[in-house]
N, C-alpha and C positions, 0 to 999 in steps of 0.2 A: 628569421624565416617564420611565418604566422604558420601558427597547427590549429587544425580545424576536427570537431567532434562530427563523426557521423554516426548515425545507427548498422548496426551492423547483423543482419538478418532478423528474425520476431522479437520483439519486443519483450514477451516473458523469457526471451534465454541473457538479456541482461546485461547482454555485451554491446560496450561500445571502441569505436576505432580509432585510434588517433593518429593521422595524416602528416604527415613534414615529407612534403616535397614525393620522391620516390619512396621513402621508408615507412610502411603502416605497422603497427605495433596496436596488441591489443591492450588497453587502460582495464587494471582492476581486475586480475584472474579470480579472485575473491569473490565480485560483487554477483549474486544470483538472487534473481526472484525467487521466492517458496511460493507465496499465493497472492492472489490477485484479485481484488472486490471491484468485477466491472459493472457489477450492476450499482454503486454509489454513484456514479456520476452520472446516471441514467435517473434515479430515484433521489436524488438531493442534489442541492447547489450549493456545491462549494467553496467558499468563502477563502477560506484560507487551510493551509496543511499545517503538520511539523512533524519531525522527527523523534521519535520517542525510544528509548530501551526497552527492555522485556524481562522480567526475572523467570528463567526457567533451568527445568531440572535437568539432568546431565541426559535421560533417556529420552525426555525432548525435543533436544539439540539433535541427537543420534536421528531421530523420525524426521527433522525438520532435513537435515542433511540428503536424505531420501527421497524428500520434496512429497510428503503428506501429509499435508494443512489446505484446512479454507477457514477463510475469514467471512465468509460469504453473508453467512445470519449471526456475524458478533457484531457486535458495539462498545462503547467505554462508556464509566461511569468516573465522576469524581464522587467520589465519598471517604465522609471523616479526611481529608486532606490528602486524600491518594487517588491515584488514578490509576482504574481496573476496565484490563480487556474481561468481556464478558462474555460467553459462549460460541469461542473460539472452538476449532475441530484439531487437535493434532493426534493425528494414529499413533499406537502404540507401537513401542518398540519392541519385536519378538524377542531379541536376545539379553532384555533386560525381564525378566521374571521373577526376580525377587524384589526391585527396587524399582516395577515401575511407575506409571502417573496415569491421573485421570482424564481421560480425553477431551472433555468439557468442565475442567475446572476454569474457576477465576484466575487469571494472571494478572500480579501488579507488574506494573508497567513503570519507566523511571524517565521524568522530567522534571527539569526545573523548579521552583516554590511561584515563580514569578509566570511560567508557561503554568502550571496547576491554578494560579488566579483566573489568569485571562483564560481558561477553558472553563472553571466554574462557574464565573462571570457569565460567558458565554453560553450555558446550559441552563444556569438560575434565571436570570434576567433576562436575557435574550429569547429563551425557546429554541436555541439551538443544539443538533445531535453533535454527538463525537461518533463518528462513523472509519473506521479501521479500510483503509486505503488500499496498501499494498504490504506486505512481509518480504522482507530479505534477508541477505545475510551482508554487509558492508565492504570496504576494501577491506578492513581488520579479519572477516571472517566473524563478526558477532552479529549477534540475531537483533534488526530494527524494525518498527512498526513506522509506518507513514500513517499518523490519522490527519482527517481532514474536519474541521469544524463547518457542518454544514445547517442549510436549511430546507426543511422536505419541499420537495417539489409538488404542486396540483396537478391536477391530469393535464388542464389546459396548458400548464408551462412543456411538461413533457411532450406533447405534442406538437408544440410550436419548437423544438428544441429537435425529432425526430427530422419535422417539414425544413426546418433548417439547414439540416445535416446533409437530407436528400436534395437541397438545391444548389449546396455546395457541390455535391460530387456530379448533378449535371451540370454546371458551370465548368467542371476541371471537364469534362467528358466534353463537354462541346470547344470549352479551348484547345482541346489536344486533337480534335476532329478537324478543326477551323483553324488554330493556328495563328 
């Protein structure tokens, strides 16, 4: 019997459905968005994504679990052979007061030697940003970054990418009128 993936209610709550016949079952009690960078794909073109780790502190985890974080105005950098999230937001955690973290530190982030080429590559050579996607937490319940390797967009792409979008959805509005 073929099982089919649907979305299942908004998008930032993370859940998806998996379908066999009469039985739905949800995939992934784990998997939840923390934060969400939508204005990336509005302000850059993205080339390609990938998945990345996160090193952080234990009263971090605590704040992210509570879902207070923006990635909103961070970025990544590769440098000296590592690659750091950069002005990232995570709140503090109130019940850690002896031991807690700084809200806008650097975090190293964990990928590959071979994904750390191809994005230096990609940020040296190219001109290309590392721009911070989406934050989760995974099926495992650990904390992963989506960065996307992009390229800024000019006003005029942005525009033409808007005019787009608005002719798609009168396209779907006039097929659903007309049929």
């Amino acid at each position: 019997m073929a099982c089919v993936h649907i979305a299942f209610g908004a998008f930032t709550e993370g859940r998806l459905a998996l379908i066999c016949g009469d039985m739905v079952q949800k995939s992934d009690p784990n998997y939840r968005i923390i934060a969400e960078n939508r204005r990336a794909r509005y302000d850059y073109a993205i080339e390609e994504d990938l998945e990345c780790g996160i090193m952080l502190m234990g009263s971090e985890v605590k704040s992210l679990r509570t879902g207070q974080a923006n990635i909103a105005e961070s970025y990544a950098t590769v440098e000296d052979g590592e690659l750091w999230l950069v002005n990232s937001y995570i709140a503090p955690y109130t019940q850690a007061k002896t031991f807690g973290h700084d809200e806008r530190r650097r975090r190293k982030m964990l990928a590959s030697k071979r994904e750390l080429a191809r994005m230096w590559a990609a940020t040296a050579k190219q001109g290309m940003t590392l721009v911070p996607i989406v934050m989760y937490f995974n099926h495992r319940g650990l904390v992963k970054l989506k960065i996307g390797i992009a390229k800024g967009k000019k006003l005029a792409d942005k525009r033409a990418t808007e005019a787009k979008r608005d002719w798609d959805k009168q396209k779907r509005r006039l097929l659903k009128e007309h049929g």
